[in-house]
Structure formats: structure tokens, C-alpha cells
C-alpha positions as CSV (number, residue, x, y, z in Angstrom):
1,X,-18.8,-7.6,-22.5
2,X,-15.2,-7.5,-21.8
3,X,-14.0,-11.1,-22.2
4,X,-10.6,-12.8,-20.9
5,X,-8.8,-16.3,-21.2
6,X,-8.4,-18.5,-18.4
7,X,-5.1,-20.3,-18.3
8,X,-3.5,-23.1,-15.9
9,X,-0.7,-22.8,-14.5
10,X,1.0,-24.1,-17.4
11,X,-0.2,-21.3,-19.5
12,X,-2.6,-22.8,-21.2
13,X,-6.5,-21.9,-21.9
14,X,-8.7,-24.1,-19.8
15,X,-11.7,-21.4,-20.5
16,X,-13.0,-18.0,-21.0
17,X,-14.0,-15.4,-18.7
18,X,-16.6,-12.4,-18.7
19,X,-15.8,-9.3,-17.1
20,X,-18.3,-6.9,-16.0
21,X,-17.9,-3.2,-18.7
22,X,-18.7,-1.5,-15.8
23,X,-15.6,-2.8,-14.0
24,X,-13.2,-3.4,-16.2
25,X,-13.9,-1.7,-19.3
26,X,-14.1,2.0,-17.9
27,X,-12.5,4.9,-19.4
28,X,-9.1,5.9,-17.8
29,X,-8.4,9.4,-16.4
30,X,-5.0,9.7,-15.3
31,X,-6.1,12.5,-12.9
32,X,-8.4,10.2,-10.7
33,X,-5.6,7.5,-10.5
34,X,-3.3,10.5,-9.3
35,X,-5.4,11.7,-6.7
36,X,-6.2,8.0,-5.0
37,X,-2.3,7.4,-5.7
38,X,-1.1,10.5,-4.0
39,X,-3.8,10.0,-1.2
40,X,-2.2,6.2,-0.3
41,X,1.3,7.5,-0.6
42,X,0.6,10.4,1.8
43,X,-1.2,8.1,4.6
44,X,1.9,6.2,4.3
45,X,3.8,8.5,5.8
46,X,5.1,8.0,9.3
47,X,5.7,11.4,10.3
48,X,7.8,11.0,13.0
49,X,10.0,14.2,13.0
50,X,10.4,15.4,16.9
51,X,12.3,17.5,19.2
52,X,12.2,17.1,22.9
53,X,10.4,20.3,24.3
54,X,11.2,21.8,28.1
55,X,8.7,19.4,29.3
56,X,10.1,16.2,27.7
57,X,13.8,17.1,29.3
58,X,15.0,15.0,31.7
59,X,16.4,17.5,34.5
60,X,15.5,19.0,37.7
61,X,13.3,21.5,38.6
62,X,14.9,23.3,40.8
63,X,15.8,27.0,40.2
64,X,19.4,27.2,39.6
65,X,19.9,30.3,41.8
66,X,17.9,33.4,43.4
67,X,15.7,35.7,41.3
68,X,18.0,38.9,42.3
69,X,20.7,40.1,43.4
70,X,23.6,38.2,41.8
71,X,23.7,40.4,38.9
72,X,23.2,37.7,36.3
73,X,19.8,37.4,34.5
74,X,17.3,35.5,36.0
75,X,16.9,32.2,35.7
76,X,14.4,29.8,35.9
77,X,15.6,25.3,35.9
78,X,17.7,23.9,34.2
79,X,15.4,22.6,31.1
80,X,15.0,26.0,29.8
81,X,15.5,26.5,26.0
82,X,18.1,29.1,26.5
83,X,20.6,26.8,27.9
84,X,22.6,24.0,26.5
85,X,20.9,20.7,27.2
86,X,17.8,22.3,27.3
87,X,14.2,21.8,25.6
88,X,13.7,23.3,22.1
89,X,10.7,26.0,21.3
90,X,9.7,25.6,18.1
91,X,10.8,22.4,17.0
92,X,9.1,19.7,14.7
93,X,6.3,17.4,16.5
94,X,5.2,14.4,14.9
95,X,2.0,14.6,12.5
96,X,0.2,12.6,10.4
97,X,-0.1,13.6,6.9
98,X,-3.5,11.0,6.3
99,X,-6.3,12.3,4.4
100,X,-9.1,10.7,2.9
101,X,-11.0,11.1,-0.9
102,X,-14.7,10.1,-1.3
103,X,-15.5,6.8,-1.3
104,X,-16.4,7.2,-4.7
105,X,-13.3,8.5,-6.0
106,X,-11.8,5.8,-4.7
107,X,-13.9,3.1,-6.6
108,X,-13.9,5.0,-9.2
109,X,-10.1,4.5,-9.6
110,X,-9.8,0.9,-9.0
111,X,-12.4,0.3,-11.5
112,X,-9.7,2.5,-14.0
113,X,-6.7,0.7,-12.9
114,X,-8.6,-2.9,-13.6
115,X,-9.8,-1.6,-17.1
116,X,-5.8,0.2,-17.7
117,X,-5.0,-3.4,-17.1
118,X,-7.3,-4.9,-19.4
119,X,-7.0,-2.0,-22.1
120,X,-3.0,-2.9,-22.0
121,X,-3.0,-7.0,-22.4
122,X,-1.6,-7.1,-18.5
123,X,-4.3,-8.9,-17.1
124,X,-4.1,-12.3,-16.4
125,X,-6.6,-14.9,-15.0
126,X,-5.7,-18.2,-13.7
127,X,-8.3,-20.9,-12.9
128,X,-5.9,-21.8,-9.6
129,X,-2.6,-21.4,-8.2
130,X,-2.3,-24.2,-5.2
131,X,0.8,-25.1,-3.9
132,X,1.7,-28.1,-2.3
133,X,3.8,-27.3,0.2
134,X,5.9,-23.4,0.8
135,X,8.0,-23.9,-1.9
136,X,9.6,-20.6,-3.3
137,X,11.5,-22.9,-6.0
138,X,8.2,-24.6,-7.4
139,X,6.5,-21.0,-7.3
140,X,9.4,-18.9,-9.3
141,X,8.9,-21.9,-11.9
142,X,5.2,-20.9,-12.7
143,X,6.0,-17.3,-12.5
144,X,8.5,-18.6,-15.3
145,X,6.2,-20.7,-17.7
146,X,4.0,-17.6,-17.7
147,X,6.2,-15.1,-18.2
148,X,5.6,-12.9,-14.8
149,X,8.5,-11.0,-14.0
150,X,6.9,-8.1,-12.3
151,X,3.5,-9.1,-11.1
152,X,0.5,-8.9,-8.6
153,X,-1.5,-11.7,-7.5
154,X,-4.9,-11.5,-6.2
155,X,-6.2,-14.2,-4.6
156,X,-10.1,-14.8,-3.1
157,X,-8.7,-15.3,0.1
158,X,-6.1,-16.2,2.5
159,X,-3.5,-18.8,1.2
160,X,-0.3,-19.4,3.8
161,X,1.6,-21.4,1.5
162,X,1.3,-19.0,-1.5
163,X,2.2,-16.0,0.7
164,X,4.8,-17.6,2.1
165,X,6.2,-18.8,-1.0
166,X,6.1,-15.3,-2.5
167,X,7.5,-13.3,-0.2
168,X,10.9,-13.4,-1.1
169,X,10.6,-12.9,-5.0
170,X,11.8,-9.5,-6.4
171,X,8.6,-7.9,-7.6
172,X,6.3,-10.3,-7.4
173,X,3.6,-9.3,-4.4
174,X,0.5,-11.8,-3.6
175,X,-2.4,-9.6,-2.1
176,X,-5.9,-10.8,-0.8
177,X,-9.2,-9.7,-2.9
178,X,-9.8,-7.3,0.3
179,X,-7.0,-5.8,-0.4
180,X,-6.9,-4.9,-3.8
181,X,-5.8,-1.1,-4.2
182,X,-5.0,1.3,-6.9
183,X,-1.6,2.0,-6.0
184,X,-0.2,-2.0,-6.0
185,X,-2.3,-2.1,-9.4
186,X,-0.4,0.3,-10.8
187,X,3.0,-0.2,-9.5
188,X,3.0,-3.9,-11.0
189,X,3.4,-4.8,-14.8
190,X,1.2,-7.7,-14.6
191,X,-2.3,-8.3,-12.8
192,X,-3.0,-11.9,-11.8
193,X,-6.3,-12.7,-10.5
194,X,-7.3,-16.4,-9.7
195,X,-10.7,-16.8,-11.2
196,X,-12.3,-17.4,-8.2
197,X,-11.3,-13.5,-6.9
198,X,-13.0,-12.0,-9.9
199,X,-16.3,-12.4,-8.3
200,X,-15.3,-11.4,-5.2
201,X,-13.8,-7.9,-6.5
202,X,-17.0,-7.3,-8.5
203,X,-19.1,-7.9,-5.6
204,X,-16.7,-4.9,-3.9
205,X,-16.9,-2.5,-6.5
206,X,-20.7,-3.0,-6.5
207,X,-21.6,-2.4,-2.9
């Protein structure tokens, strides 16, 4: 049984913690963690690259003159590609560059970027983090007595004043249990969870 201390907010141990093997003590494959990492990154993606087509032109749609008989090429209104102002052909539309992994996969790699955490000493659990009042000050000051520069914090559920608080610190990002993902995981040194969260995230990854 993987087992963890529980400190306060001044750092020190109040308790211990058990973590489930099965969640936090799985073997890491890098190539899982890429393929949920990629997958995230990609679904990310806005995809807005566009060109107005004829249809999307703002012009009239008149014909600009007769079929025949004035010796020019004919010619149909004035939104057609060939002429300046008008619609593009082939141009860009906007996309979306989403795709999905099984379910599995995808539990499968949080579980390995909980147990990377574990295997490397970055995991942390606190027995609370309360705040008094939105307070960025008091907040950088805990970050400080337990030596979080460059952290995530999961919490069980939602808490306005700790959010709130947070939200200005350079690379320190508070998330919800709901919302733990691979990529945040990864992209933080240090992986706070409030004790209370731990059972919420097992009961996740056991569904």
C-alpha cells in the first residue's frame, strides 16, 4: 500500500495517508501519457483559419454586363473569384482538430501521472487549505512555507475564495477533483491534493 504524509498548512505532519496501488502505484509508460497528452492538446485547438468564399461576399448579384457581344469574356456578378474583391475557391474553412482515445486509455494515464507523481516525491497531501477571506498575499505565504513554486492543487470541490486567491500566481493553478487531467498533471512540478479529494479521485478512477 502506497502510503503518504499528511501535512498542515504549516508543513507539518498531522497524519498518514493510504493510497490505493492500483491508483497510484502503477507502472509509467511514457507512450500512454503521450497519446492522452497529444489528444488534449489537439481538442484544444481552435481552428479558426477561414476565407470568405463567393457566397460569404458582400456584393450584388447582378450580372455586370451582357453574355455576348461586347467582345470581353463573359461574366457572371461581381463576387466571382476571378476578380479583385471577390470570393476565394479553395481557401481554408474552419475545422476542428478533436478526437477522442478510449475511455480506458484515458484512465489508464491519469492513474500513471498520479503514480509518476508519487514515484518522484511531488506529491503532496494537505489535510486543508481554507482561507479566510480572497487573499492572494496570505495564499503566496503557504505556497512559501511549503516550498510550492510550481504546483497544482486539487481540491474536492468548489472553493471561491481559494480560486480566487490563486488565480494570479505564476504557476500555481487550483483545479476541482472533476477536473483532474493528465495534461495539468504533468505540466506542474508539484501535485497538491487536499485529503478530502483523494477519495473523491479514487472513486473516479474506479467507476
Amino acid at each position: 500500500m502506497a502510503v503518504v504524509d499528511v501535512l498542515n498548512i504549516k508543513g507539518k505532519k498531522v497524519s498518514q495517508k493510504d493510497l490505493a496501488d492500483d491508483l497510484f502505484d502503477v507502472s509509467v509508460k511514457p507512450s500512454v501519457l503521450h497519446e492522452v497528452v497529444t489528444m488534449q492538446l489537439a481538442n484544444r485547438r481552435s481552428g479558426t483559419a477561414a476565407v470568405k468564399h463567393r457566397s460569404d461576399v458582400t456584393g450584388s448579384q447582378r450580372k455586370l454586363f451582357r453574355q455576348k457581344g461586347t467582345g470581353r469574356a463573359r461574366r457572371g456578378n461581381i463576387k466571382d473569384p476571378l476578380l479583385r474583391g471577390g470570393g476565394s475557391i479553395f481557401g481554408p474553412d474552419p475545422r476542428s482538430y478533436a478526437y477522442k482515445v478510449p475511455k480506458k486509455v484515458k484512465r489508464l494515464a491519469l492513474k500513471m501521472a498520479l503514480s509518476s507523481k508519487y514515484h518522484d516525491k511531488d506529491l503532496m497531501v494537505l489535510d486543508q487549505l481554507e482561507l479566510e477571506q480572497v487573499k492572494t498575499k496570505e495564499f503566496v505565504s503557504i505556497l512559501n512555507t511549503l516550498g510550492i513554486q510550481n504546483g497544482l492543487i486539487i481540491t474536492e470541490k468548489k472553493d471561491e475564495r481559494l480560486e480566487l486567491s490563486a488565480r494570479n500566481v505564476e504557476n500555481i493553478k487550483v483545479l476541482r477533483s472533476d477536473g483532474l487531467n493528465v495534461y495539468d498533471i504533468l505540466k506542474h512540478k508539484k501535485l497538491v491534493l487536499i485529503e478530502a479529494s483523494v477519495n473523491t479521485i479514487e472513486g473516479r478512477l474506479r467507476k
